[in-house]
N, C-alpha and C positions, 0 to 999 in steps of 0.2 A: 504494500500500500504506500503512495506517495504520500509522504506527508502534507496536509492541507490546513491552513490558518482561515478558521472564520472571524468576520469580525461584523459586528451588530450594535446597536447603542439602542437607551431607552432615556425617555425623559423628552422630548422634543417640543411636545404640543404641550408642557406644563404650565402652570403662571408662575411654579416659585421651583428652588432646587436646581442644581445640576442636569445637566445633560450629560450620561455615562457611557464611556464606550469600553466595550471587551473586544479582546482579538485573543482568541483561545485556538493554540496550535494542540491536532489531535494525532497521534502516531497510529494509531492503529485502531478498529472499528469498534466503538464503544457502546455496550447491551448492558442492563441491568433488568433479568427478569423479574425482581422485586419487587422492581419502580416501574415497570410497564413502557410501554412505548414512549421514545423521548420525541418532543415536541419544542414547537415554538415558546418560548416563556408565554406569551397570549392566550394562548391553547392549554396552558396546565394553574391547575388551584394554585395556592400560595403553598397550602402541602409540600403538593407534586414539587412543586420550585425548590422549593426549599430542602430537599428530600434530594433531587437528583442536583444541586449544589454543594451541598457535602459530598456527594457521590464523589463529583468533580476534584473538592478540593482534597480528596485522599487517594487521587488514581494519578499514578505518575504515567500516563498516557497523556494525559490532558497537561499541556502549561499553557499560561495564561498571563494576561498585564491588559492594567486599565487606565482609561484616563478620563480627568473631569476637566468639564467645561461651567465654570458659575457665570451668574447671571451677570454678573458688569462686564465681561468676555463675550456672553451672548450678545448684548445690548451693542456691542461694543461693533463687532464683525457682522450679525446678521443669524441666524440660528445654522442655517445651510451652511455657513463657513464654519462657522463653530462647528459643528456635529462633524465635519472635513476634518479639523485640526485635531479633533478629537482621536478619528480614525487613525489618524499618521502618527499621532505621538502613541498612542494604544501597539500599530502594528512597528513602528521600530522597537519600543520598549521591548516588543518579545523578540522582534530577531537580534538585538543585543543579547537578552539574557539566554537565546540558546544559540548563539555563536553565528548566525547566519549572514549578518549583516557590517556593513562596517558603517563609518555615521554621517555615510552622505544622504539629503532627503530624497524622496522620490522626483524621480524628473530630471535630475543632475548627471553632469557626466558620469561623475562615480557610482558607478553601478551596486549594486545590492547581489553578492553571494546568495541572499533567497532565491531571486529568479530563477536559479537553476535547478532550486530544492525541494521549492515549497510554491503550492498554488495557494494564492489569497482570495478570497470571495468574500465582498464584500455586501449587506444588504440594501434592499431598496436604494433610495437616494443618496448614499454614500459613497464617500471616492476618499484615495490615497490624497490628503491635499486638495487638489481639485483637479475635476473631470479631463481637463485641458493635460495636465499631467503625469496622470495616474501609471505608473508604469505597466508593462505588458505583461509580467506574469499576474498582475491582480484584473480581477471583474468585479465587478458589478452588479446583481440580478438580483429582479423584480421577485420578492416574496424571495429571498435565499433566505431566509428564517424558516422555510415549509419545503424547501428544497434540499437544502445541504447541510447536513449533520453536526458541521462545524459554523456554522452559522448558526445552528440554533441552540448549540454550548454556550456560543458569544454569548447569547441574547438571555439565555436563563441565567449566567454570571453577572453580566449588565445589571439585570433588572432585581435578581436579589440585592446585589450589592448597595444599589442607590436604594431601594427601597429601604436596608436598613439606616442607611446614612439619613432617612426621612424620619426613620423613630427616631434617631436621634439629636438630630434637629428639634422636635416636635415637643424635646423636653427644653429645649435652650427657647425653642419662641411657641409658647405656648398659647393655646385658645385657636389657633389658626384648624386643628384638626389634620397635621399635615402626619399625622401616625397612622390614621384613615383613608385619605385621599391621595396620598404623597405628592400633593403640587400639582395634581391636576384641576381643570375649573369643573368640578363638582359645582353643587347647588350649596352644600356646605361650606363649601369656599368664599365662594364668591359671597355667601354671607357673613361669613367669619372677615371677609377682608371689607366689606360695607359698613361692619360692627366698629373693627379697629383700625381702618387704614394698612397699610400697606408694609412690609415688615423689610427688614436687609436682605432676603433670601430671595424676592418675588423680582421678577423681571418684567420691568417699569413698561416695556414697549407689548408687553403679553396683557397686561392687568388694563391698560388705559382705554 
């Protein structure tokens, strides 16, 4: 099996919180008759998530690196870019940490030892940096959360991860309900943000 790196992020359409991305590199084809068929993080309870998450973080098949985008970065670039810069700094962090890569970015003369290694697939609207650059061993594909296996590691690492980062949050600004909703515009939200205004965590250009 060729080695294959997914990588996926969650958080995008939120008001408040990060936008988190995973690039989970997988060696070899990973089953847990336990945990049932693995899925998109969308597709599985908080359980399920949570459940084939540890799977993840005790199987040396799976390595993994993440990266956050907060909200005055979002505000800052545009979400699309953000969630780009997310990706690139996600998928070098792992070809550093498993030796594939040397530290030039994508696009650049200096090539990337992945290329030759490792296929990257990336989900939906995301790109290496951006579309214009994205180098040839990575893609891009519609729904690769429902398609490719490592893409849909990314996405269940992604999304547990932020979401705990939300309970935790949720005790530093509390009232907002972000333990509940994690940053999405809920009806609870948006009331809790009516109630008290607008907190450090919410991104100004989402909420207004």
């Amino acid at each position: 099996m060729r080695n294959v790196i997914g990588i996926d992020e969650v958080g995008r359409g939120c008001l408040a919180g990060p936008v988190v991305v995973a690039a989970a590199l997988v060696k070899k084809p990973i089953r847990n008759r336990a945990l049932g068929t693995l899925k998109d993080s969308k597709k599985l309870t908080k359980a399920q998530r949570e459940a084939w998450f540890d799977f993840f973080m005790n199987n040396n098949d799976i390595e993994f690196a993440l990266a956050w985008v907060y909200p005055r970065q979002i505000e800052k670039r545009n979400i699309s870019r953000a969630a780009n810069l997310a990706a690139q700094r996600a998928y070098e962090r792992l070809a550093m940490a498993i030796g594939e890569a040397d530290r030039a970015a994508p696009g650049t003369k200096a090539r990337t030892k992945a290329k030759t290694k490792t296929k990257v697939y990336l989900d939906g609207g995301l790109y290496l940096g951006r579309k214009e650059i994205q180098p040839p061993h990575a893609k891009t594909v519609i729904k690769g959360d429902e398609k490719i296996r490592a893409v849909a590691i990314a996405s269940i690492i992604a999304k547990v991860s932020r979401d705990r980062s939300m309970v935790r949050l949720a005790r530093k600004y509390p009232g907002y309900g972000f333990e509940a909703h994690k940053g999405y515009a809920t009806k609870l939200h948006r009331n809790a943000i009516a109630v008290m205004g607008i907190s450090p965590i919410h991104r100004l250009t989402f909420v207004s």
